[in-house]
Backbone bond lengths (Angstrom), bond angles and torsions (degrees), N, CA, C in turn:
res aa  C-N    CA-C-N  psi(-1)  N-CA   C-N-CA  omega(-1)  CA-C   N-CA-C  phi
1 X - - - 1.474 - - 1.531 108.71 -
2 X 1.156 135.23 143.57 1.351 138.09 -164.75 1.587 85.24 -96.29
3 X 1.616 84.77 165.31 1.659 97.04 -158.16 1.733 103.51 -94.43
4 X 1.132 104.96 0.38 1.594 94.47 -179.89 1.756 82.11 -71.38
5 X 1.609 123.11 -66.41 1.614 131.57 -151.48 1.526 108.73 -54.32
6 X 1.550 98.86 -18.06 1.617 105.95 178.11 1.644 103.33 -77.40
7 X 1.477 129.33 -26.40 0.835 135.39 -141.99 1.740 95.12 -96.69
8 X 1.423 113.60 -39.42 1.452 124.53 -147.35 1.683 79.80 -96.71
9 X 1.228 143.59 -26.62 1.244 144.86 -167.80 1.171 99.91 -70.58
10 X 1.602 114.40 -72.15 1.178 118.91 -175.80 1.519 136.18 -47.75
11 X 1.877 104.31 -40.41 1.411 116.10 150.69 1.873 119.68 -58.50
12 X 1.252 100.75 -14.45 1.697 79.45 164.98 1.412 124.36 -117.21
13 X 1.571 110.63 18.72 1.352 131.20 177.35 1.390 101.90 -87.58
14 X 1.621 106.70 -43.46 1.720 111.13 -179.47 1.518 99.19 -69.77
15 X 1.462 145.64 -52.46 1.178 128.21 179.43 1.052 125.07 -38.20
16 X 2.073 116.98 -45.10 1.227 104.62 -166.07 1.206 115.09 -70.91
17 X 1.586 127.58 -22.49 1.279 150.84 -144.97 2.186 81.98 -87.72
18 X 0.790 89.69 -72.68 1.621 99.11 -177.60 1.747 110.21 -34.32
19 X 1.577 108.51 -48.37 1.583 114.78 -168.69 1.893 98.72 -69.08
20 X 1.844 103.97 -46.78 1.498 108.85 -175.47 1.604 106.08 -47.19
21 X 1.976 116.15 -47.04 1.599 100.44 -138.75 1.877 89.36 -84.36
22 X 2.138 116.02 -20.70 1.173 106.61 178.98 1.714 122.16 -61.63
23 X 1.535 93.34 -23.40 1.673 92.13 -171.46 1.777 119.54 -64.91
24 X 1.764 88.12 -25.64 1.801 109.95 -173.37 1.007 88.54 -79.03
25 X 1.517 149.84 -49.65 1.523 149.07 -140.43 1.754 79.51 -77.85
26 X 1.531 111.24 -79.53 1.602 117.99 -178.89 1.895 109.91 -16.94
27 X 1.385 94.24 -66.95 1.683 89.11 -160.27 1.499 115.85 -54.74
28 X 2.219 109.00 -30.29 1.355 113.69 -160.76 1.874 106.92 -66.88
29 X 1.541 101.93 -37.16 1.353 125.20 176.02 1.558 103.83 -75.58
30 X 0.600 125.73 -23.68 2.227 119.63 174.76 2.224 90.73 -76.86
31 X 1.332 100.94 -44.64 1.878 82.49 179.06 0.759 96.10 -80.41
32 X 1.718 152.44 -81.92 1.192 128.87 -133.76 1.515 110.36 -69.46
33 X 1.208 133.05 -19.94 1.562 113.59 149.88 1.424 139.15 -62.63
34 X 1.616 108.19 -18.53 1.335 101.48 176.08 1.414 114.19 -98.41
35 X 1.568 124.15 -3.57 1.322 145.95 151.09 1.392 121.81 -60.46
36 X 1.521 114.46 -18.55 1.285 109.07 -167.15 1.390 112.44 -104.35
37 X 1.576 98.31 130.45 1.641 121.04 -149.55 1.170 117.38 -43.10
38 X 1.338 90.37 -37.38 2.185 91.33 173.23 1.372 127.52 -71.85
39 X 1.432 109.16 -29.57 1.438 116.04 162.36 1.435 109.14 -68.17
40 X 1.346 141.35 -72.59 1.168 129.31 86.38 1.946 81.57 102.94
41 X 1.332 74.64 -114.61 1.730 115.01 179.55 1.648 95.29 -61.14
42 X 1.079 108.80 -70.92 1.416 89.52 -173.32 1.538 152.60 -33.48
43 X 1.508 90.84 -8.79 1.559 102.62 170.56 1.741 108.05 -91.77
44 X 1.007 137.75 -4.90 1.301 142.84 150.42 1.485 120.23 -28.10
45 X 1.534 141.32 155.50 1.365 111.77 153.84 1.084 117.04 -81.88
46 X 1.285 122.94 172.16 1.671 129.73 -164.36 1.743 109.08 -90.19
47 X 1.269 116.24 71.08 1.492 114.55 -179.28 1.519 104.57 -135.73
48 X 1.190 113.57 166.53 1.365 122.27 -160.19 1.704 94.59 -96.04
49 X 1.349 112.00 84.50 1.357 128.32 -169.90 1.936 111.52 -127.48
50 X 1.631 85.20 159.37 1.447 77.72 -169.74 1.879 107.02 -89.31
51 X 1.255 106.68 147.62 1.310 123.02 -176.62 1.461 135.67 -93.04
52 X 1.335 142.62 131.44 1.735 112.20 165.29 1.230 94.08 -161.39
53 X 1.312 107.62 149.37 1.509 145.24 -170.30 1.802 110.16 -113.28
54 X 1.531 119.74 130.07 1.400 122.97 168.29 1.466 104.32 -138.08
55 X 1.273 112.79 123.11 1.559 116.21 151.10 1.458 115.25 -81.85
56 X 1.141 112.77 89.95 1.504 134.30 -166.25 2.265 95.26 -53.49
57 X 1.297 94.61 -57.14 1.252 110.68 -168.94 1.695 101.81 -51.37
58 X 1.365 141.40 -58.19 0.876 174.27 -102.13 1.784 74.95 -115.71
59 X 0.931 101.95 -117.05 1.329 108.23 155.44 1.750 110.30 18.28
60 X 1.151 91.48 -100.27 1.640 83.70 161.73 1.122 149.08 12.64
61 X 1.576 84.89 -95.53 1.375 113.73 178.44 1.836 119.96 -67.77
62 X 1.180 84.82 14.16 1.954 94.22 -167.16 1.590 77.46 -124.66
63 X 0.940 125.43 -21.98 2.227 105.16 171.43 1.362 77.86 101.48
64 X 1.266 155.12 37.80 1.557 141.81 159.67 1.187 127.57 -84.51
65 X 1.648 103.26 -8.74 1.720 105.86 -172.18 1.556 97.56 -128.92
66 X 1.280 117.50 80.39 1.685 117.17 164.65 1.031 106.43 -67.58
67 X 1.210 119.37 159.74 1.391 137.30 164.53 1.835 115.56 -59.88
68 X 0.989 119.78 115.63 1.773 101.51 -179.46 1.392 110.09 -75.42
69 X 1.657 124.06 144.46 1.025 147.40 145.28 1.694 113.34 -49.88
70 X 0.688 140.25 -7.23 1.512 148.55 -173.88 1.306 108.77 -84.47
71 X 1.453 149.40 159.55 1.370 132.29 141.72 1.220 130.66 -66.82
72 X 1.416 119.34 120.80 1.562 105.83 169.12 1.154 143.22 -25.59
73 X 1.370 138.62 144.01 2.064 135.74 171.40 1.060 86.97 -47.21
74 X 1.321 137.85 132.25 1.930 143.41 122.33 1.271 85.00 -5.37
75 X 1.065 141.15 -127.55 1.484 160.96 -111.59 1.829 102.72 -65.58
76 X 1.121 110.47 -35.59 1.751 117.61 157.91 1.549 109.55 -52.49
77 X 1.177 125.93 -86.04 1.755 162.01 138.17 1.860 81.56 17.17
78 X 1.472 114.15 -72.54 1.595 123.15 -166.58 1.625 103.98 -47.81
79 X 1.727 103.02 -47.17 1.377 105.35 -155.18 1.424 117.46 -71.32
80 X 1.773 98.08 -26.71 1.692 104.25 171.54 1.006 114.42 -77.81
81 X 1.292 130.25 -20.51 1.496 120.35 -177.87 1.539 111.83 -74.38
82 X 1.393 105.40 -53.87 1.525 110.31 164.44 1.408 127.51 -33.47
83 X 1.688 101.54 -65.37 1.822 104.90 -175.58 1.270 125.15 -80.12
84 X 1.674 104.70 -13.30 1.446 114.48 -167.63 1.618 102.72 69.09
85 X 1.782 136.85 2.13 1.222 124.35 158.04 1.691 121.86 -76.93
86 X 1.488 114.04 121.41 1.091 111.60 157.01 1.376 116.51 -118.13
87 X 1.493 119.48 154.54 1.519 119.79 -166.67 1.542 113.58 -83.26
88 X 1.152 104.69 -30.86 1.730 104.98 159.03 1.051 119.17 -79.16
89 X 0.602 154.22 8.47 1.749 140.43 140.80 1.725 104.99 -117.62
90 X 1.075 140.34 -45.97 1.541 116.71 179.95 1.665 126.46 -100.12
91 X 0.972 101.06 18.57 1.648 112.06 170.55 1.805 119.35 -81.35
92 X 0.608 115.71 127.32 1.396 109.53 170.52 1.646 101.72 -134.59
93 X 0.935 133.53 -47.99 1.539 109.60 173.16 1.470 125.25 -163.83
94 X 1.794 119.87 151.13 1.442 100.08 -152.11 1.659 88.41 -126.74
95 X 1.326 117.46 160.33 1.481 115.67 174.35 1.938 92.03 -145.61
96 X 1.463 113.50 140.86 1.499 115.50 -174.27 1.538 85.00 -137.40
97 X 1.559 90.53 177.42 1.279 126.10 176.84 1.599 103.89 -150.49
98 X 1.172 115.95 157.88 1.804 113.75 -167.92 1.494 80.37 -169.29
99 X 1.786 103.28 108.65 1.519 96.39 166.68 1.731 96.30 -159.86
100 X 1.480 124.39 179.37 1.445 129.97 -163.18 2.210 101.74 -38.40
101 X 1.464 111.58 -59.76 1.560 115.96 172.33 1.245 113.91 -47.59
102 X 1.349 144.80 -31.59 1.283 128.59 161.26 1.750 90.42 146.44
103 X 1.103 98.23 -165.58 1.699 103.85 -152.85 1.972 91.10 -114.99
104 X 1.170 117.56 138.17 1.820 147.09 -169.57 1.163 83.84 -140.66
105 X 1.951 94.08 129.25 1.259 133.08 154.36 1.674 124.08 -125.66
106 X 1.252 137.81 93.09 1.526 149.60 165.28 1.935 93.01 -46.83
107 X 0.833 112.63 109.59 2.375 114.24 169.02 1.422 114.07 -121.77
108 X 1.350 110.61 109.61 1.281 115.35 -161.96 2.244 98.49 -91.23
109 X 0.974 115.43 108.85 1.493 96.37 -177.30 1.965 119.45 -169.25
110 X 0.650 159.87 -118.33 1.146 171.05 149.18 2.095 123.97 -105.51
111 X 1.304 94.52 107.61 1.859 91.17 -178.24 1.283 124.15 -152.01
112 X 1.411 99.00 131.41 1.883 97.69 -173.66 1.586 91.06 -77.74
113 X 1.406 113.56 147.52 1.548 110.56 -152.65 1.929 64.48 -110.87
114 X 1.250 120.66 -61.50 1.458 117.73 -160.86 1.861 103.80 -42.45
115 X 1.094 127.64 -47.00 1.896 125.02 177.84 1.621 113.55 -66.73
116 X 1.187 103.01 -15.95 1.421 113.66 167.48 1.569 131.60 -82.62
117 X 0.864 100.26 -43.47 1.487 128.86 145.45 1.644 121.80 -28.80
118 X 1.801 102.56 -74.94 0.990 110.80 174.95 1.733 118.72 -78.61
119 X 1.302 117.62 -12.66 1.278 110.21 -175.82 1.700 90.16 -86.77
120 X 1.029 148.35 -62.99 1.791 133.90 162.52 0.986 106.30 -2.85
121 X 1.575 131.34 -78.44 1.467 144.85 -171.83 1.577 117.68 -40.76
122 X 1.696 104.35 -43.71 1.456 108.06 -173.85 1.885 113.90 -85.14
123 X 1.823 86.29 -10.85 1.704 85.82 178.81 1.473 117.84 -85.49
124 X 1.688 109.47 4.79 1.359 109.08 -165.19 1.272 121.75 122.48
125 X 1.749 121.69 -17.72 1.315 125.74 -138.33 1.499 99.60 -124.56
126 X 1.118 145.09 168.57 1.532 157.59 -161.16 1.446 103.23 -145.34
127 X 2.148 90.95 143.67 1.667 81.90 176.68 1.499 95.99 -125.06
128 X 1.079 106.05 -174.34 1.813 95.05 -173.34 1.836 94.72 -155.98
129 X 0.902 122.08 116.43 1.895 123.88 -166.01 1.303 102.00 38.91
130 X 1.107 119.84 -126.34 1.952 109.90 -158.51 1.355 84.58 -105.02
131 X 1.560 146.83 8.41 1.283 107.37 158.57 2.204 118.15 -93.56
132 X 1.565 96.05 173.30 1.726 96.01 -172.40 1.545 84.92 -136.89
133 X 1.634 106.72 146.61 1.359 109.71 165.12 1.734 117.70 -141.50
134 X 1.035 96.76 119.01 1.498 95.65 162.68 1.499 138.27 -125.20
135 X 1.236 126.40 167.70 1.630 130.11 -167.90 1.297 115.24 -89.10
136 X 1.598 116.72 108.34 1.412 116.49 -179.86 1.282 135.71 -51.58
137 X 1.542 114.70 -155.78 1.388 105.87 177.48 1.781 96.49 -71.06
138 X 0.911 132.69 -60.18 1.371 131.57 -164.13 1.902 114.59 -99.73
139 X 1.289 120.09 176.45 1.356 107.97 -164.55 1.132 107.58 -71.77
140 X 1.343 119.65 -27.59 1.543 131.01 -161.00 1.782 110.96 -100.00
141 X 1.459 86.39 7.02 1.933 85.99 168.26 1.756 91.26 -119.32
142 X 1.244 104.50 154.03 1.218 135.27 -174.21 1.670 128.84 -163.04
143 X 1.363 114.61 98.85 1.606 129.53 -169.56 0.835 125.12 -80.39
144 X 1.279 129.20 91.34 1.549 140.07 -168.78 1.986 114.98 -82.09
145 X 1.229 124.63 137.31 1.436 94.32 176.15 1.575 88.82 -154.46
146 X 1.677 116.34 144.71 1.398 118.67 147.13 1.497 118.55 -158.08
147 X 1.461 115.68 160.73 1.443 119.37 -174.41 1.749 112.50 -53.05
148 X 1.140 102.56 118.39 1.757 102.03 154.29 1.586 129.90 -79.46
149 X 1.459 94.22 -32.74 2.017 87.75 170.94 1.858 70.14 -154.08
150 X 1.336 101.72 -178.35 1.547 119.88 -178.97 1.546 116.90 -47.18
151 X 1.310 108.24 -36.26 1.698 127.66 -169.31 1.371 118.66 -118.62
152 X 1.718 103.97 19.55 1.424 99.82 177.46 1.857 108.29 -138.49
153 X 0.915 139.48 118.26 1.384 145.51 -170.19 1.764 103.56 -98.24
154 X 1.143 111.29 136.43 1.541 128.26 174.68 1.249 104.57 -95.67
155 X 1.391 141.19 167.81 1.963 140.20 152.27 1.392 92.43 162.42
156 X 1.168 78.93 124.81 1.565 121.44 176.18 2.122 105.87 -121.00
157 X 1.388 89.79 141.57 1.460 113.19 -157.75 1.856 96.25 -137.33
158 X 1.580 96.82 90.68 2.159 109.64 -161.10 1.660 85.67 -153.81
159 X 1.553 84.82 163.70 1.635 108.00 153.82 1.614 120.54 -68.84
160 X 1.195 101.48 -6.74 1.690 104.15 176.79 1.455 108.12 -116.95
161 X 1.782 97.78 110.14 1.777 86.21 -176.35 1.402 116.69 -106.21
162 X 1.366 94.56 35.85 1.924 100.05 130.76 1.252 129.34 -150.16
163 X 1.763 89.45 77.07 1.351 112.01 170.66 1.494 116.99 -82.79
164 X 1.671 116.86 -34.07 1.097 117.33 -171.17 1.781 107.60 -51.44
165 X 1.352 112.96 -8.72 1.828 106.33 -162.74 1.487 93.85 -99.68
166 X 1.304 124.10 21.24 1.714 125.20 178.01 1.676 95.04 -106.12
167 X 1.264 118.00 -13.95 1.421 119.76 160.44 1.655 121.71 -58.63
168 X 1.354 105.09 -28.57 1.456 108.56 -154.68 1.331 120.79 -69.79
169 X 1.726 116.94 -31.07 1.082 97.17 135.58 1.566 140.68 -158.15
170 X 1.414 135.23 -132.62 1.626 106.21 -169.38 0.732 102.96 -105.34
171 X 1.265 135.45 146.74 1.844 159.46 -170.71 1.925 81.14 -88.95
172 X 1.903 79.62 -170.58 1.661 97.89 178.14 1.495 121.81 -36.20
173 X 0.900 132.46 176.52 1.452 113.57 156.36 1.143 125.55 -127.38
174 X 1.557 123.58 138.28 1.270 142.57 -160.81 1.149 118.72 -50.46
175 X 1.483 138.80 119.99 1.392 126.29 -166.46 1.467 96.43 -113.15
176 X 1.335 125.76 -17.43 1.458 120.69 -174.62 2.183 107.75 -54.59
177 X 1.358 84.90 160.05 1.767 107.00 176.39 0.650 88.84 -68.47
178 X 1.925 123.82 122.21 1.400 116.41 146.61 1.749 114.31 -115.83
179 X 1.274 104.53 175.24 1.719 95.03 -150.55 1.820 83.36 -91.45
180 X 1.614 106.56 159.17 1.195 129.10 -166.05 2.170 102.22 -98.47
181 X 1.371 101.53 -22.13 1.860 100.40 174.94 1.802 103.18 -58.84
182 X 1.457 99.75 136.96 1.184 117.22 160.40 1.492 126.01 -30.53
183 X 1.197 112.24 -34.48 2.074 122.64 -177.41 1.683 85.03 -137.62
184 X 1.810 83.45 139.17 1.857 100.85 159.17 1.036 95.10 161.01
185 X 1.414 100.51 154.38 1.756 145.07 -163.69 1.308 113.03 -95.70
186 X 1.238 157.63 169.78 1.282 162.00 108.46 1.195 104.20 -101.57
187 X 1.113 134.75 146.84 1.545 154.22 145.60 1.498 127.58 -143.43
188 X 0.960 89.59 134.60 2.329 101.24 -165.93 1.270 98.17 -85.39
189 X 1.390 107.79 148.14 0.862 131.07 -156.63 2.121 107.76 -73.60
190 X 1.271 118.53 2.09 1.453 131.50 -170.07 1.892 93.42 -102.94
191 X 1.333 105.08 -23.36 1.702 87.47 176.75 1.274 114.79 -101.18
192 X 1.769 122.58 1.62 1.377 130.43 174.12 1.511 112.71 -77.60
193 X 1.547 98.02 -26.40 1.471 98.56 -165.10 2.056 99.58 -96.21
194 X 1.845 108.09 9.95 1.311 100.06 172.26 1.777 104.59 -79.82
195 X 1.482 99.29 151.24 1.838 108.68 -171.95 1.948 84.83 -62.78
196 X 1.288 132.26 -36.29 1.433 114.15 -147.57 1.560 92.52 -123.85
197 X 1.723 112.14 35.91 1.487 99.74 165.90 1.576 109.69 -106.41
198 X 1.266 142.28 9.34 1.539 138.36 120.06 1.030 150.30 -105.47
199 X 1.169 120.46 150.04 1.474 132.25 -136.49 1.568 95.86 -75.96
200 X 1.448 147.90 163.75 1.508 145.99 -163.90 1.862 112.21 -76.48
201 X 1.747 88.07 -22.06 2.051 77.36 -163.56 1.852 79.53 -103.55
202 X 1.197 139.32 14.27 1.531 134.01 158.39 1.350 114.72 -95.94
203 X 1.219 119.99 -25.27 1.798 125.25 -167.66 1.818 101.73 -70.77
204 X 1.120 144.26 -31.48 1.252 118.60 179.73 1.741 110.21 -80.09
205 X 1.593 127.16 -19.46 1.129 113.73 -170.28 1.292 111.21 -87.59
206 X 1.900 111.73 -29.03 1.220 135.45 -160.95 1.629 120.87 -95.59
207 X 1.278 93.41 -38.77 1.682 100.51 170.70 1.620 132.82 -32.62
208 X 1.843 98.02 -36.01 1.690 104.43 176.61 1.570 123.15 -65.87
209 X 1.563 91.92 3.87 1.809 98.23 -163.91 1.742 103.76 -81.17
210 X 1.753 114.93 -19.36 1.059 117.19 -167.07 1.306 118.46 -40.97
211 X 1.535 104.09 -14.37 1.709 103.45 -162.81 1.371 109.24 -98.95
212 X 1.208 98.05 4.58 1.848 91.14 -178.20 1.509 107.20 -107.56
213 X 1.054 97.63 158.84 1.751 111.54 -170.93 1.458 114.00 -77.28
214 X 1.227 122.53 -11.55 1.508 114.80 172.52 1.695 100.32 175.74
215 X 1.229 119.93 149.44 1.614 131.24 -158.00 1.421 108.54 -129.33
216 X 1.019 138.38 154.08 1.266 134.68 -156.58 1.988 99.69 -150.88
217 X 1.170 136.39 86.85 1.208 122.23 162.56 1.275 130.77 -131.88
218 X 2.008 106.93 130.37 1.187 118.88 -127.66 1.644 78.90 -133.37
219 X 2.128 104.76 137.99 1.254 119.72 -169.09 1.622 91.78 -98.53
220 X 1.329 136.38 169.34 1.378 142.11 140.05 1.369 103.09 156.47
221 X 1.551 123.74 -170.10 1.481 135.42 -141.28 1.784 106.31 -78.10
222 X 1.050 108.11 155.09 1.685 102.03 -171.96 1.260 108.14 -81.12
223 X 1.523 128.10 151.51 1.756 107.64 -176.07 1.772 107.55 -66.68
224 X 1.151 120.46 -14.52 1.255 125.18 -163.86 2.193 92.52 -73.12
225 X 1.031 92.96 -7.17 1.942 80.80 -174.81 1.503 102.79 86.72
226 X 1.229 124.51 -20.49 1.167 122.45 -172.74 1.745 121.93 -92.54
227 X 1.510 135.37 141.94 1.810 108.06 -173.06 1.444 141.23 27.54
228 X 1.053 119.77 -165.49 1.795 108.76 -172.31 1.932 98.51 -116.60
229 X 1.137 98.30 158.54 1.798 101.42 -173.50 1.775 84.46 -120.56
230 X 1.557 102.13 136.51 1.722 107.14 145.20 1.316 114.82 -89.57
231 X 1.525 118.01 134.92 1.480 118.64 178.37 1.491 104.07 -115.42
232 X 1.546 114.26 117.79 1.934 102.66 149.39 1.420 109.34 -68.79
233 X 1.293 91.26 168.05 1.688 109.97 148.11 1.703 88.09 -169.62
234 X 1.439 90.00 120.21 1.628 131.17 164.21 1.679 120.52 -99.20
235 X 1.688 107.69 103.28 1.489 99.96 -171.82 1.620 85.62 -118.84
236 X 1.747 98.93 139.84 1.489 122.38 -144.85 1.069 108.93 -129.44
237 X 1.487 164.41 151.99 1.755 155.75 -157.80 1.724 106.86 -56.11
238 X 1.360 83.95 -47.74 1.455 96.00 -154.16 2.124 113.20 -140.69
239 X 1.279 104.55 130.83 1.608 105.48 -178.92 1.647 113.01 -30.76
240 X 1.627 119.15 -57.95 1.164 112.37 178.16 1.477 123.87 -69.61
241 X 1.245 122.26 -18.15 1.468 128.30 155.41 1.928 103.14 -42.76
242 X 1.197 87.58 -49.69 2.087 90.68 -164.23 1.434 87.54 -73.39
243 X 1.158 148.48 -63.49 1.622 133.59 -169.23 1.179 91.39 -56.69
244 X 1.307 148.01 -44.59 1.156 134.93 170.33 1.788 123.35 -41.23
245 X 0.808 119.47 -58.91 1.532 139.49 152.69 0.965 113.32 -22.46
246 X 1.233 112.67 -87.39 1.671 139.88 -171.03 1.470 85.32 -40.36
247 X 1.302 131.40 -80.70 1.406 132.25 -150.92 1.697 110.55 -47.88
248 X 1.585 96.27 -43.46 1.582 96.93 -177.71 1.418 112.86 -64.37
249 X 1.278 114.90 -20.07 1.601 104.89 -165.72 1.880 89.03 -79.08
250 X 1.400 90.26 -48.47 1.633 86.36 -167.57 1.827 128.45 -38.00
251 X 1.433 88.43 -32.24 1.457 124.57 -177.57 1.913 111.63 -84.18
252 X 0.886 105.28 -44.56 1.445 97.08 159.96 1.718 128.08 -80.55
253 X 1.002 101.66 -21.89 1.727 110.74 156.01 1.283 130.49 -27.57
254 X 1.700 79.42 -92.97 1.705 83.39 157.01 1.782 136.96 -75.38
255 X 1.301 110.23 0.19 1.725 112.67 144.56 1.056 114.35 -44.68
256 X 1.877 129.10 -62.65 1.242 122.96 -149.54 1.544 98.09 -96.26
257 X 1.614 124.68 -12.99 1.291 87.93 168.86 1.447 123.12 -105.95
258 X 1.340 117.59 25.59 1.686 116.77 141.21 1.416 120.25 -90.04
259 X 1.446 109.91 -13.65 1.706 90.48 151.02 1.119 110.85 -72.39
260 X 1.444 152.20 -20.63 0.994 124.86 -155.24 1.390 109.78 -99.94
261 X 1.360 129.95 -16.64 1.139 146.46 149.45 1.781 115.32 -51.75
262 X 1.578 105.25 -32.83 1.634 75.85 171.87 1.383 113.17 -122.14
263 X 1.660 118.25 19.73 1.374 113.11 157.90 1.708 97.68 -115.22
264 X 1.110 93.82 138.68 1.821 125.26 177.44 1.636 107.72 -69.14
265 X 1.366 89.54 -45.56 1.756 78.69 179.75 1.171 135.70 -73.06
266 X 1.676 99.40 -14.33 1.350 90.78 177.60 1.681 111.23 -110.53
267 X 1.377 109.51 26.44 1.204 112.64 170.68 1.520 138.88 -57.40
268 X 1.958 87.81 -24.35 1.784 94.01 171.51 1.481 102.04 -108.49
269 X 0.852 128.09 -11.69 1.547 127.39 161.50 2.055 108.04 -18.88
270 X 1.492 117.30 83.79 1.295 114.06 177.77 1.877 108.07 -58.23
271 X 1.115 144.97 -13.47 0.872 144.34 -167.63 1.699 121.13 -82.57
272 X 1.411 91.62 -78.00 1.592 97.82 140.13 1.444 138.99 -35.20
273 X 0.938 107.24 -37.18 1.966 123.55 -176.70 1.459 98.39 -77.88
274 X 1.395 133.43 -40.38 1.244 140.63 -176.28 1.477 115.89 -80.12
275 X 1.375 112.88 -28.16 1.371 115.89 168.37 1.145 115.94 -71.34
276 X 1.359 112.37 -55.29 2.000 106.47 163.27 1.066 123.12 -22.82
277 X 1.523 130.09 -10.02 1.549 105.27 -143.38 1.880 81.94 -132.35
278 X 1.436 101.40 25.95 1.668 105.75 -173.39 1.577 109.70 -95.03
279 X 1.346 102.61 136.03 2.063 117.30 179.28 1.174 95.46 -128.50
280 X 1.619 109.68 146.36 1.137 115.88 -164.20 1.618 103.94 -142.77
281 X 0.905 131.11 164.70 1.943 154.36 -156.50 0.984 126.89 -178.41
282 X 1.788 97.42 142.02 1.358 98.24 -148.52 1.318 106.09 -118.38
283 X 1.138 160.78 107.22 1.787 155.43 -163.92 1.514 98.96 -125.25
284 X 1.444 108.26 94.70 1.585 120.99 152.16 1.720 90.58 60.32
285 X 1.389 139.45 -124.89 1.268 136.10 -130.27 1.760 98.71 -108.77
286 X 1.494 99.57 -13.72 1.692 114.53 -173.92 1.250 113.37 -104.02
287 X 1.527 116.84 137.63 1.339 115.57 -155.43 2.229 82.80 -129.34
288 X 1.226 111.22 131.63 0.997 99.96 -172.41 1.866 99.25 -138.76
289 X 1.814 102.56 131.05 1.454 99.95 -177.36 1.669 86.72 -126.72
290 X 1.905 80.19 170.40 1.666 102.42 -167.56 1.711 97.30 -131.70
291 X 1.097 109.64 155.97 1.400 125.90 167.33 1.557 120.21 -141.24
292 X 1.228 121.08 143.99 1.943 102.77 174.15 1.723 89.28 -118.93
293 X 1.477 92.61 120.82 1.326 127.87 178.08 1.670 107.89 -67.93
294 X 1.852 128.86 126.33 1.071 123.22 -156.25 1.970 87.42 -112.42
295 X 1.608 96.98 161.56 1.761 94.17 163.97 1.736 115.04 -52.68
296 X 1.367 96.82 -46.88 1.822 102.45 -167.94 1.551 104.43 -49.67
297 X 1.622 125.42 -37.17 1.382 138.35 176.45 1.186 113.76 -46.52
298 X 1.394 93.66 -69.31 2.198 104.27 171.15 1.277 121.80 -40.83
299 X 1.966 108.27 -51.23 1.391 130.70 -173.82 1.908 95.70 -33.52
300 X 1.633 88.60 -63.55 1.565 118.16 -159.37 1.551 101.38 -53.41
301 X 1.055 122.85 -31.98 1.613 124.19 -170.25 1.493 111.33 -65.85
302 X 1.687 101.48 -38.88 1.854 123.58 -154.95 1.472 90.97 -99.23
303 X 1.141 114.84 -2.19 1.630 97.32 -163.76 1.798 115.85 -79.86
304 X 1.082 103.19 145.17 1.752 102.63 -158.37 1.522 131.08 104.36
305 X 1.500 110.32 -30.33 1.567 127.63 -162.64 1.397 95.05 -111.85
């Protein structure tokens, strides 16, 4: 081959090579921006709602999500059979919002969109281009759901059932700290102070939090290398507010674990048992507690699913 044709070949071997590795560079950079937490969140609506983040995968891969021995909910049990989704094996990660408009979920994971589709249809519900809608448990819930990219599912659970399309896309973007552990919560400080925003066997340890302006609790590995630790951090008006805090938690602590010593029943209660085992610190306006999270705890979370 003469060396000019060697020449012009090779220059269009390097183009293609150039167009292939920009298109991969393009796509890797199109997810990790629309993955990234602050964008993230930003497709949420903008209300002072409670938040939480799971790296499902993460999770995982750390042995956190066994399979339960238990039987599945019926109505769980239905949904896998239908969609062919199960959360142990095609989940990889969930981000919500839960506020007065109804509750948004972003699910990053594996989904036959076509069984999904049809399981809507068979529940009652219609889809119309990529959105699906169906009728909740009650009149005034209504489940909206549609694809954001191939591997990412939107659904929203409101009085507006087409809320799921307020997902579609990202508002401002979120500048707040958000925590870097695999699992965690946010909740503001206006749904702590609701009488029915904790659950009965959390309200004596948890109740003192009402006073702080927003709560932060974040799941992942203990610094010790050893199991997973839950961490608060409660940031509160004012420093003596947080010694204020701090003391109550300390003080309700040990309340619940002499109840738990003199009621029996709730002796296996993993929930309770894990709260006992909470220390807490106090730095200027931040009030920060610890727990070391047990298997039986996790067990207790998964159990049923």
């Amino acid at each position: 081959m003469p060396r000019l044709q060697q020449r012009i070949w090779v220059g269009i071997a390097l183009v293609l090579l150039l167009i292939g590795g920009g298109t991969a560079w393009l796509k890797v950079r199109s997810a990790h921006n629309f993955f990234d937490p602050h964008n993230l969140l930003s497709r949420f609506p903008a209300e002072d709602a409670l938040a939480l983040s799971v790296d499902v995968s993460a999770l995982r891969s750390a042995g956190l999500l066994q399979k339960s021995t238990i039987p599945a909910e019926p109505d769980y049990q239905q949904f896998v059979e239908g969609t062919g989704f199960d959360y142990h094996r095609d989940l990889d990660s969930v981000a919500a919002s839960f506020s007065r408009s109804g509750t948004y979920f972003i699910v990053k994971g594996r989904f036959d969109w076509k069984k999904l589709r049809a399981y809507a249809e068979r529940q009652g519900g219609s889809c119309y281009e990529d959105l699906c809608r169906v009728q909740g448990s009650r009149p005034e819930r209504h489940i909206s759901f549609l694809p954001l990219r191939q591997d990412t599912l939107a659904l929203a659970v409101s009085s507006n059932d087409l809320a799921a399309t307020l997902l579609r896309k990202p508002g401002q973007r979120v500048t707040a700290d958000i925590p870097s552990s695999p699992a965690w919560i946010s909740v503001p400080g206006t749904e702590l102070r609701k009488q029915e925003a904790l659950p009965p066997e959390m309200h004596m340890t948890l109740s003192a939090l009402s006073s702080a302006d927003r709560v932060v609790v974040t799941f992942g590995p203990a610094p010790s290398g050893n199991g997973v630790e839950a961490q608060l951090q409660a940031t509160c008006k004012s420093a003596t507010d947080a010694g204020v805090l701090a003391s109550q938690l300390r003080s309700t602590t040990v309340l619940l674990k002499e109840a738990l010593l003199k009621d029996k029943n709730t002796s296996n209660d993993e929930l309770a048992t894990a709260l006992t085992a909470g220390t807490f610190t106090q730095n200027d306006r931040r009030v920060t507690g610890r727990w070391p999270i047990g298997k039986g705890f996790l067990d207790a979370l998964t159990e049923g699913i």
